[in-house]
Structure formats: C-alpha cells, structure tokens
C-alpha positions as CSV (number, residue, x, y, z in Angstrom):
1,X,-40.4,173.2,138.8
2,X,-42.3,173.5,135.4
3,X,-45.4,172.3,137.3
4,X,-45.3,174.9,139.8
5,X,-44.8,177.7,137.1
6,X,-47.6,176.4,134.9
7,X,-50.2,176.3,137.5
8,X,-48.4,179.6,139.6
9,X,-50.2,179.1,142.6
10,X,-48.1,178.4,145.2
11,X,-45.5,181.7,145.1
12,X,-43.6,180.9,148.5
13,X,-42.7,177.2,146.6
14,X,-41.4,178.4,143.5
15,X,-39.5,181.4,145.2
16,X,-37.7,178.2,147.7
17,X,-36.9,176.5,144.8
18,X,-35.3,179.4,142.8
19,X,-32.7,179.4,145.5
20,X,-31.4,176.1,145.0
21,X,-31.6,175.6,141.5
22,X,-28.5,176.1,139.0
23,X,-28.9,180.2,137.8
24,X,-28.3,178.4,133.9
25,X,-31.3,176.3,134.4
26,X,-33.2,179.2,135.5
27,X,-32.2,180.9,132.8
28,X,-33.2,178.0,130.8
29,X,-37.0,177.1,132.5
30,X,-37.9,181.0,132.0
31,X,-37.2,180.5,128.1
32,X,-40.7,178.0,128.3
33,X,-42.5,180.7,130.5
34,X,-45.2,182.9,129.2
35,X,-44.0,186.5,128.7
36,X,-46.8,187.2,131.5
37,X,-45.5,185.2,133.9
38,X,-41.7,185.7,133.0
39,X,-41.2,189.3,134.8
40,X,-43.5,187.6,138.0
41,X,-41.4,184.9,138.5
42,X,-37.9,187.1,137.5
43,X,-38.8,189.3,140.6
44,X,-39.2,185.7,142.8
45,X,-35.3,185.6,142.4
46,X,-33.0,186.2,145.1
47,X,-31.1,189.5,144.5
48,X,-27.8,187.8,144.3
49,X,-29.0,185.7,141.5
50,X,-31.1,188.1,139.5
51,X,-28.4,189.4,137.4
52,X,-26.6,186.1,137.0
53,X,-29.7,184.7,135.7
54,X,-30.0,188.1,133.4
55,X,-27.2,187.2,131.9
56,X,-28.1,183.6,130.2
57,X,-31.5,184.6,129.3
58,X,-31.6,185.2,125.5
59,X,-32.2,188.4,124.1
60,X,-35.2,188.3,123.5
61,X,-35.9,187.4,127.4
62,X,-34.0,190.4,128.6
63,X,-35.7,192.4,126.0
64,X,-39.0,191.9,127.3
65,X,-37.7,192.0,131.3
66,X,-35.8,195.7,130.2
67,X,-38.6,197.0,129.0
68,X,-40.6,195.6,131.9
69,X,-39.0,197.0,134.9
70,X,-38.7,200.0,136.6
71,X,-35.5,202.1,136.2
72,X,-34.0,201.2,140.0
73,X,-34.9,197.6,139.0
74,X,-32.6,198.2,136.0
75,X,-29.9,200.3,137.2
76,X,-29.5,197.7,139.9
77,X,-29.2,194.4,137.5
78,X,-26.7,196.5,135.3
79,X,-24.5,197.8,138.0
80,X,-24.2,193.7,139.7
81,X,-23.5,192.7,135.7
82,X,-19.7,191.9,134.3
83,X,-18.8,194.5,132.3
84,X,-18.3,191.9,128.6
85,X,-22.3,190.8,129.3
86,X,-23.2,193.9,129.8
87,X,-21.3,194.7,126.3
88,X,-22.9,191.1,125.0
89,X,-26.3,192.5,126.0
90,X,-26.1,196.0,124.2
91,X,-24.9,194.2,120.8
92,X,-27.6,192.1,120.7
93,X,-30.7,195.0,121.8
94,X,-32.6,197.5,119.7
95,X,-31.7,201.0,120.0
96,X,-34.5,202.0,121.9
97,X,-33.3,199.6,124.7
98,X,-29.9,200.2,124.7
99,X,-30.4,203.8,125.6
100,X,-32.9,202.7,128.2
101,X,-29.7,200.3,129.8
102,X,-27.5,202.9,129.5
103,X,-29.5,205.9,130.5
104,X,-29.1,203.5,134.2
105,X,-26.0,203.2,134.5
106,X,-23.2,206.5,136.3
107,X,-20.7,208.4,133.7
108,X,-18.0,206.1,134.2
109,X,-19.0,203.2,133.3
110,X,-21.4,204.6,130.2
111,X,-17.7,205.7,128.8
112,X,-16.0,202.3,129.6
113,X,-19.6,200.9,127.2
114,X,-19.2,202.7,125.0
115,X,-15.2,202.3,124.4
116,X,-16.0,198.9,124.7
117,X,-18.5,199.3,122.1
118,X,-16.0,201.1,119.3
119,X,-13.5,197.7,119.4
120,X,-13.9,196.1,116.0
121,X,-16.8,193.2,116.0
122,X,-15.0,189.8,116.2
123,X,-11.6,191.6,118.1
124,X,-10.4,190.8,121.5
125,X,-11.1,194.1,122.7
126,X,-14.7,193.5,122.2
127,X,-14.9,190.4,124.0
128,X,-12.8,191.4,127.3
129,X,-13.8,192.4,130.6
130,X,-12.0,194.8,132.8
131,X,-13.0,192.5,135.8
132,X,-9.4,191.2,136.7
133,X,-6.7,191.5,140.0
134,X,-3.8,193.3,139.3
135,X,-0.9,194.0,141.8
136,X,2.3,195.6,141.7
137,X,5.6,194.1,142.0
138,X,6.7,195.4,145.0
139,X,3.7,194.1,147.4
140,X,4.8,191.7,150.0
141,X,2.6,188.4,149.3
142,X,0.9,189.0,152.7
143,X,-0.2,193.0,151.5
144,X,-1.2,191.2,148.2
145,X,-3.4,188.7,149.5
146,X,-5.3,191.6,151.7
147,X,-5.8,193.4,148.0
148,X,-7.3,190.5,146.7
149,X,-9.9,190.1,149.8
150,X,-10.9,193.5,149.3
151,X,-11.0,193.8,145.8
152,X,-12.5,190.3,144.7
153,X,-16.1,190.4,144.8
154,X,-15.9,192.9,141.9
155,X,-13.8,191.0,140.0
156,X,-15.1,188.0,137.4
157,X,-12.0,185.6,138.3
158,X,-8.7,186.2,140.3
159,X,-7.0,182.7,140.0
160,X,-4.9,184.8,137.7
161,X,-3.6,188.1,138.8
162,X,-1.9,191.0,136.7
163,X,1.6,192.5,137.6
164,X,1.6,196.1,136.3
165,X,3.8,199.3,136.7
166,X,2.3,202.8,137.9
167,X,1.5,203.1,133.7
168,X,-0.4,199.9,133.8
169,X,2.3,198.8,131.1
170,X,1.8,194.6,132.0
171,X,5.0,193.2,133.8
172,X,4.0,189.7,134.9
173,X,1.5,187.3,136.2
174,X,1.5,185.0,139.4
175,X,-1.2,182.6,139.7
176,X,-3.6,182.8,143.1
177,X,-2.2,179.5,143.8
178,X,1.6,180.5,143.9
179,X,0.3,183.3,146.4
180,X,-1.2,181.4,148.7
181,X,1.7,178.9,148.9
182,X,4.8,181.9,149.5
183,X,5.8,183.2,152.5
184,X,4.4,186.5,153.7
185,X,7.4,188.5,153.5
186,X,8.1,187.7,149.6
187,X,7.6,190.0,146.8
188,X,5.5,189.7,144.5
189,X,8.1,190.2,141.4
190,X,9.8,186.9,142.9
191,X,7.2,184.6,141.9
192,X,5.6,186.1,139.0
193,X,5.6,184.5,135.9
194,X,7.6,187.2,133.1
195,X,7.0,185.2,130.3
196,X,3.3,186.6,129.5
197,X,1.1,185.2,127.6
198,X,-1.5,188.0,125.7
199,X,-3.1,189.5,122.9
200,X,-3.5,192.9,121.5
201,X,-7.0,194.6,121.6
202,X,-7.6,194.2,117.7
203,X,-6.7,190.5,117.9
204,X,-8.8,188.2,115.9
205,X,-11.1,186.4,118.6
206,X,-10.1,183.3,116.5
207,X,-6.7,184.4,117.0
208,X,-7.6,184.6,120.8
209,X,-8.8,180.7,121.0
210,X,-6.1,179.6,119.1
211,X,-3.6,181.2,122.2
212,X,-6.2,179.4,124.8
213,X,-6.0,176.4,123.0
214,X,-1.9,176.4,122.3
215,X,-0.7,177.7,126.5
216,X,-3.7,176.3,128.1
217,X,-5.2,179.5,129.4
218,X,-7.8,179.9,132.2
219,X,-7.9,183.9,131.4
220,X,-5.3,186.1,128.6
221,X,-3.8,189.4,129.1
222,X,-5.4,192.0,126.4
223,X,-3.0,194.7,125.8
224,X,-3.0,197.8,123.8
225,X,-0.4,198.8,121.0
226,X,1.8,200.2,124.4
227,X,1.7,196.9,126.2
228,X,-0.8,198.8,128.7
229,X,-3.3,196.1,130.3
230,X,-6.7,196.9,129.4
231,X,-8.6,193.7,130.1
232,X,-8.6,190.1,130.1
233,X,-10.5,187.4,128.6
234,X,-11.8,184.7,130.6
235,X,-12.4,181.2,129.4
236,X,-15.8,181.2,129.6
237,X,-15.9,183.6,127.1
238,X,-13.4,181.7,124.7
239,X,-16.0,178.6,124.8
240,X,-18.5,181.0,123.2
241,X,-16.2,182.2,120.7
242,X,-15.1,178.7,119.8
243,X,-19.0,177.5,119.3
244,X,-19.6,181.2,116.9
245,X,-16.6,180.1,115.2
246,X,-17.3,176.9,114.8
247,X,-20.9,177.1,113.8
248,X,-20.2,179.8,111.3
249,X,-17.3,177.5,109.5
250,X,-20.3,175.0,109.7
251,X,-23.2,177.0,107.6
252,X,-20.1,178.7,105.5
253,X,-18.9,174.4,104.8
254,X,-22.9,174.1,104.1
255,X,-22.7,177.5,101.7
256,X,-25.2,179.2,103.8
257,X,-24.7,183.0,104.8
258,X,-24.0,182.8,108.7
259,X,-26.8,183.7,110.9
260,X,-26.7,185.2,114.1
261,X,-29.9,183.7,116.0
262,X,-30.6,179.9,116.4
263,X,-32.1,178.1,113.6
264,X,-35.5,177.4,115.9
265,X,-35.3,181.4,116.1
266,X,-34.6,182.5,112.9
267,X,-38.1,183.3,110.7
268,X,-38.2,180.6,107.7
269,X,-37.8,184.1,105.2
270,X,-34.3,184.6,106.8
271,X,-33.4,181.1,106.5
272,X,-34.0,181.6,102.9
273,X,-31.9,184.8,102.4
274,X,-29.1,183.2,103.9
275,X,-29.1,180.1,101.1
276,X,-30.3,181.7,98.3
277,X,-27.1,183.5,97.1
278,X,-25.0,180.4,97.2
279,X,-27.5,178.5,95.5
280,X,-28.0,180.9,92.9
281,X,-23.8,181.1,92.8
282,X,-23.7,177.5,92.6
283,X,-25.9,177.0,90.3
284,X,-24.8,179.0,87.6
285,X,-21.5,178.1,88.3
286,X,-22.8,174.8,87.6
287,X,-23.4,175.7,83.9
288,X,-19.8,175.2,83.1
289,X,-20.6,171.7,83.8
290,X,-23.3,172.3,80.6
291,X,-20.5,173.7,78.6
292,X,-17.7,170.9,79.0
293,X,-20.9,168.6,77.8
294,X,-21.4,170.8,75.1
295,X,-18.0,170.8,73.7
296,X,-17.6,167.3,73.8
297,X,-21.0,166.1,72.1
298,X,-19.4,164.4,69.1
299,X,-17.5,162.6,71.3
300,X,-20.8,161.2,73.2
301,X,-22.8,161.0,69.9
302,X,-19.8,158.8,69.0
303,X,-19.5,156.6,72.4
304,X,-22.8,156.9,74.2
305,X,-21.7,154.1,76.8
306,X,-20.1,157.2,78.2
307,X,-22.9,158.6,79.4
308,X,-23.3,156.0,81.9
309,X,-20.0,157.0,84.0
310,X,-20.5,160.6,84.3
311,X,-22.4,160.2,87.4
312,X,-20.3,157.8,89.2
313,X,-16.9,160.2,87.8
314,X,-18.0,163.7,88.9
315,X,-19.5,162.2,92.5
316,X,-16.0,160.4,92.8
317,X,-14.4,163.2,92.4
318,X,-16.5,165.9,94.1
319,X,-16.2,163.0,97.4
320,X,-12.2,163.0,97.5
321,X,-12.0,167.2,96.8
322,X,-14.3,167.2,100.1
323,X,-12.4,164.9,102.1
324,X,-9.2,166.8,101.5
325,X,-11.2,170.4,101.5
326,X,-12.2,169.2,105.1
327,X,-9.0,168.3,106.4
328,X,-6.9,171.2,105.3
329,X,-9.6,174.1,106.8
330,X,-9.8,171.8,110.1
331,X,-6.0,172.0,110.1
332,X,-6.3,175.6,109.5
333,X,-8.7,176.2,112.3
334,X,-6.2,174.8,114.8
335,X,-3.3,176.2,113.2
336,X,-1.7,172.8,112.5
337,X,-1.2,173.7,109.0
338,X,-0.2,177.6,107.7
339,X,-0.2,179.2,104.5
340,X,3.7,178.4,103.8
341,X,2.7,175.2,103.7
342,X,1.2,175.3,100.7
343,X,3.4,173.2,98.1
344,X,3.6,170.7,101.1
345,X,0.0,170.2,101.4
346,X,-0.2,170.1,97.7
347,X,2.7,167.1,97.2
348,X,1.0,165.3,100.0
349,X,-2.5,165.1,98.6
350,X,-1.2,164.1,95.1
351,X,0.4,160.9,96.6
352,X,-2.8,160.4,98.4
353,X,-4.6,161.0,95.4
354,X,-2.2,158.7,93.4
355,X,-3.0,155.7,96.2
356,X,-6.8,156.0,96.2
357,X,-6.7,156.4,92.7
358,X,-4.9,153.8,91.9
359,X,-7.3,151.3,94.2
360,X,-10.4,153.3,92.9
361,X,-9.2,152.1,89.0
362,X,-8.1,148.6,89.8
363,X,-11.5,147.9,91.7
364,X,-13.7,149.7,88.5
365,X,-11.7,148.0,85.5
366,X,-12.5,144.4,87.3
367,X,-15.9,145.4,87.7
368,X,-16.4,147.0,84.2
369,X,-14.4,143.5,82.9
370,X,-16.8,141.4,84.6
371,X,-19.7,143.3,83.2
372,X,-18.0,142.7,79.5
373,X,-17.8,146.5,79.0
374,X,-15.4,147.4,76.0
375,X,-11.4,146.9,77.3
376,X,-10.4,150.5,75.5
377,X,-13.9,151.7,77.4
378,X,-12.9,150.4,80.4
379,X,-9.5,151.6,80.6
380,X,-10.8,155.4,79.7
381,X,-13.2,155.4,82.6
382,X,-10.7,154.0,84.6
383,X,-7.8,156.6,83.7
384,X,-10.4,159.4,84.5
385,X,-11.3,158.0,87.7
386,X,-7.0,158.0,88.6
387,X,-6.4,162.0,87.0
388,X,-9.4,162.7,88.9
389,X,-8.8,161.9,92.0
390,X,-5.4,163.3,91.9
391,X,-6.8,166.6,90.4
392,X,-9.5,166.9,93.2
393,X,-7.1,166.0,96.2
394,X,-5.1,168.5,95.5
395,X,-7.3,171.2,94.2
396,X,-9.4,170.1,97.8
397,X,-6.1,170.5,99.7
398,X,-4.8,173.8,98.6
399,X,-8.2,175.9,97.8
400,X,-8.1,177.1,101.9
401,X,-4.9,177.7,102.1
402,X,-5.6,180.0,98.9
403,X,-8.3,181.6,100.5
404,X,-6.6,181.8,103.8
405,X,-3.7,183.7,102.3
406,X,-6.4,185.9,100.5
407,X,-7.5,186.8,104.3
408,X,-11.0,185.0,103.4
409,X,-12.5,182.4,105.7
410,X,-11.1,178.6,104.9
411,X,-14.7,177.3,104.9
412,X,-15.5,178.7,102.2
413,X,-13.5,176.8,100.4
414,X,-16.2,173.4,101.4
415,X,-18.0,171.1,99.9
416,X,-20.3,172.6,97.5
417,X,-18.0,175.0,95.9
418,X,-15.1,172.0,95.6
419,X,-18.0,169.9,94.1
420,X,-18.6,172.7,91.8
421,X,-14.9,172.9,90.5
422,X,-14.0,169.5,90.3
423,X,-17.2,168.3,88.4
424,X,-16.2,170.7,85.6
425,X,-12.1,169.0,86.2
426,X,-13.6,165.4,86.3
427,X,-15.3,166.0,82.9
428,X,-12.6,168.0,80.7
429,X,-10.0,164.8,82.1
430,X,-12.8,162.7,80.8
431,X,-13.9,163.8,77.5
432,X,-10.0,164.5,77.0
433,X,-9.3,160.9,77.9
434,X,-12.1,159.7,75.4
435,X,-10.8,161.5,72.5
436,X,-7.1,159.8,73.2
437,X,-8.1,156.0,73.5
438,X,-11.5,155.7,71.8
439,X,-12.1,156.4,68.3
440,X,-15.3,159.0,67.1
C-alpha cells in the first residue's frame, strides 16, 4: 500500500485497496503521507469510511484535511461523526477551526457541542456520547426489537440498552442479548436489570475506569444530579482514558509536567519546560542534603571512613522509599488500597522495612568484617542501613496516601521526590548514629 502511495500513479489501485483495509490502519498509513497527497488520497475513501478514518487521524491530520475541504465535504464528515469524537476533535483544534467545524453543523447539534463542551476537562460528562438505545418499560420485547432496527445505525453501540421513564429519569438496563432470547409478548421491565450501574456527569474519568474495571462494563450509564440519563460511555473510550491516565502517572512518577502530544510530536523546547520545574524543585530541595553534611562536619573531620558509606546509605534508602512509593500509588490507581488505610499501610511497610533491613545489615557487617573495617564502624553503618530502611518504607508507603487525601495526584509522590526526602532521613539517622557509637 505504501508503494502505491509513494509513487501515486495507479488511483483505481489504491482506491480498491482502501476498501479492504482496516479504517485504523488507514488512519495510520495517511500519518507517513505528504500533506499534498494526504487530502488526494482522503477523497479516494469510500463514503462510509471517510469519517471513521477522520476520526483516528491525529490532529494535526484533520487539521490540515478541515482546512482543506469544501464546506459540504465538512458538514458531511461531521454529521456521520459520534458525537464524543466530534467533542475529542474540537478540544484538540485551534479556534479558527473549530468555528469552521461548527459553522457545518444544524442548531441542534451545535448546542449539544457546545454543552458538551462546558463539562469540566477530565469529567465523565466530557467524555460521553449521546449515541445509545433507550426503551421504556412497557414495550413488548417484539415492539422493542423493531426500535432498535430503526434506531441503530445512529447509535455507537446497542448491546446495552437504557430503560427510562417519560423524564428520562434511568430505570433499568437489559442487555441486547436478554432481548433477543425473550418471548415476544414480554415486557421489557421483566428482564431489565434494576440494579444500575452509572456515574454522575462530573465524575472523575479516573473514577469512570475504576467502575469499568470493578462491574466489567462494556458501556456506563452517565446521569445528572436528577438521575436523568444523559449519555453513556463506551469502552472504547475508557481504554483511552486508562492510557492518559496512565501515561500522565508515568511522566508525574518521572517528575515531568504531563504533556498532551506524543513525545515524537512534542518540539525539544516543550520537552524542556515540562522538566525544568522539577529539576529546579529537586534540586534545591536537594540542598538540605548540603545542610545535614554541614552540621555534621566535626563528626566527618573526626571519622572520615564515613565518607565512604554515604553513597551506598542514601541510594539504599532512596531504592526501598521507591519500591514502596510504587506499590502504594499502583494500589491507589486500582483502588485496592484507600486513604483510611493509612496506619495499615504504615504498620505494614515498617515490618517490611524491619525484614529487609535486618538482611541488608547482616549481609554489610560480614562484608565490612571481612574487609577488617573498624567493629564500632561497622556496626554504625550497619544500624543506619536498618533505621533507614524502616524510615524510607514507610515514609514511601504513606506519602500517596497523604497526597491522595490532600486531593493531589498519588504520582507525585514518586521516585525523585522520595529520593529527595529520604536522602536527607538516611543522613540525619546516620550522622546521629555516628555521634552515639563512635567517638570525635
């Protein structure tokens, strides 16, 4: 296929084999295509497939195609588009587009945008479509099943559909498979499902995964604060969510600023913004690690051996605050631990730390022995290595949950900023154990 688009001489080929191939992997081919050949072979697709295709180019792609076509071209792309990509597209265009792509599309659906558009970033409501079947409890399964055949092709997924009242107040479910398996005299309020399953428009979307990922969703119910249904969110939508979510607890774990384009797409100055706060942060926060030397220079100019075990102390102890940090925010991220378990959390990593600790010591005192280090020198590093790893367990352990209860993101709470703190921990313990067993 790339052959035929780089040499683009053969027109009737590529337009045969646009029609068999996967509308992701178009959308995928025409991100290698010239922007001169990109609209030329866009107009090659079959008119059922143009506006899937629209919808996993990247923004930059539909940019240049919006811009490109004529107004009936547009209007006709928008109107075949699901209402949350066409909300997907508008968040992620210039101005001057936007009022190009809504400038095509009728009244109606201009006001749905734009309510759309007023849901809080991140919320449920501004990832939900209003795409969905709903029926009414008294429809016989057979008068149901005729709804659905004439309503489908407008609707992004009906293997769930929506019981509501003549206020759209959300009574039920009943799955397309539970229809098709009833008799056709039945009602539908027999076989729905009243235990529902939803969220509320100003949901956190990592609230909204959480609920995929706990009932096993295929679509959710959004409601607003009257238990009216106003939209549903599809699972294909959730898998986007979960990789934002993910990749932003991923830079945040790195202590870069989250970006919102690809790394290959995002300018080298931008990538440079995003780490230079939390390197500057870090970095001065690191001076506390100067101070704690500072303080404790007589103690150094008295034992210079110690020297040698700073290193091997504050990485120790910067390596078990990470492992902890990183299990608590992944357990917070599935919501298999919660902010009441706090002192929990905190009991369980100090008898962790107290175990690797205790190995940890052991296996340094035989090696410091071996090397004929001084016994009271030994034992010091030894005891610092044990208070250490208890300290940085649990101040690794409990640091998201502190910052979870403080509404801030877990991830924060990562690597370099645990490093950070328990460097300055590891040295106080150690300097404080120094001045106990050895003599200055």
């Amino acid at each position: 296929m790339q052959n035929l688009i780089d040499n683009f001489d053969d027109i009737q080929s590529i337009k045969k084999k646009l029609t068999v191939i996967n509308i992701v992997d178009i959308a995928e081919i025409l991100e290698n295509v010239e922007n001169h050949k990109l609209l030329k072979i866009f107009r090659l697709l079959p008119k059922d497939k143009a506006a899937d295709v629209f919808s996993y180019m990247s923004p930059e792609n539909q940019k240049i195609i919006i811009e490109t076509i004529t107004d009936k071209e547009l209007a006709t792309i928008v109107n075949d588009l699901y209402l949350d990509d066409t909300v997907d597209l508008l968040e992620e265009l210039p101005a001057n587009v936007v009022k190009k792509v809504l400038k095509n599309t009728d009244g109606a659906t201009r006001k749905i945008i734009n309510q759309f558009l007023n849901y809080p970033e991140d919320s449920a409501g501004s990832v939900m479509t209003i795409e969905y079947v709903d029926l009414k409890k008294n429809l016989t399964i057979k008068d149901a099943i005729n709804r659905i055949r004439k309503t489908v092709d407008a609707k992004e997924t009906f293997d769930i559909c929506y019981v509501t009242d003549s206020h759209r107040i959300l009574e039920g479910t009943v799955s397309f498979r539970d229809i098709l398996l009833a008799n056709d005299n039945q009602k539908i309020e027999d076989i729905m499902d009243k235990n529902i399953i939803f969220a509320h428009t100003t949901d956190d979307k990592e609230i909204v995964s959480n609920m995929f990922m706990k009932y096993d969703c295929s679509s959710l119910a959004v409601v607003d604060n009257e238990k009216r249904l106003v939209g549903i969110i599809t699972v294909d939508d959730v898998v986007d969510i979960i990789q934002d979510e993910n990749t932003e607890d991923f830079e945040l774990m790195a202590a870069i600023t989250p970006s919102e384009k690809p790394y290959l797409k995002t300018n080298v100055f931008r990538l440079a913004l995003n780490r230079i706060p939390w390197l500057l942060f870090l970095m001065l926060s690191a001076t506390f690690t100067g101070f704690v030397i500072h303080n404790f220079e007589n103690q150094l100019a008295a034992q210079s051996v110690l020297i040698a075990f700073i290193p091997m102390l504050m990485d120790t102890g910067g390596n078990s605050g990470s492992q902890s940090a990183t299990l608590a925010i992944r357990g917070l991220a599935l919501n298999e631990i919660k902010v009441s378990d706090f002192f929990i959390i905190m009991i369980k990593e100090s008898f962790v730390g107290l175990i690797a600790g205790i190995v940890l010591a052991i296996f340094n005192f035989a090696r410091l022995i071996i090397l004929k280090y001084d016994p009271l020198v030994s034992l010091t590093v030894c005891l610092s290595i044990l208070l250490t790893v208890i300290l940085a367990n649990v101040i690794g352990g409990i640091l998201p949950i502190l910052a979870k209860s403080l509404k801030l993101d877990p991830a924060l709470m990562a690597a370099p900023l645990i490093t950070t703190i328990v460097d300055v921990i590891s040295l106080i313990s150690f300097f404080t154990i120094a001045s106990i067993f050895l003599p200055v």
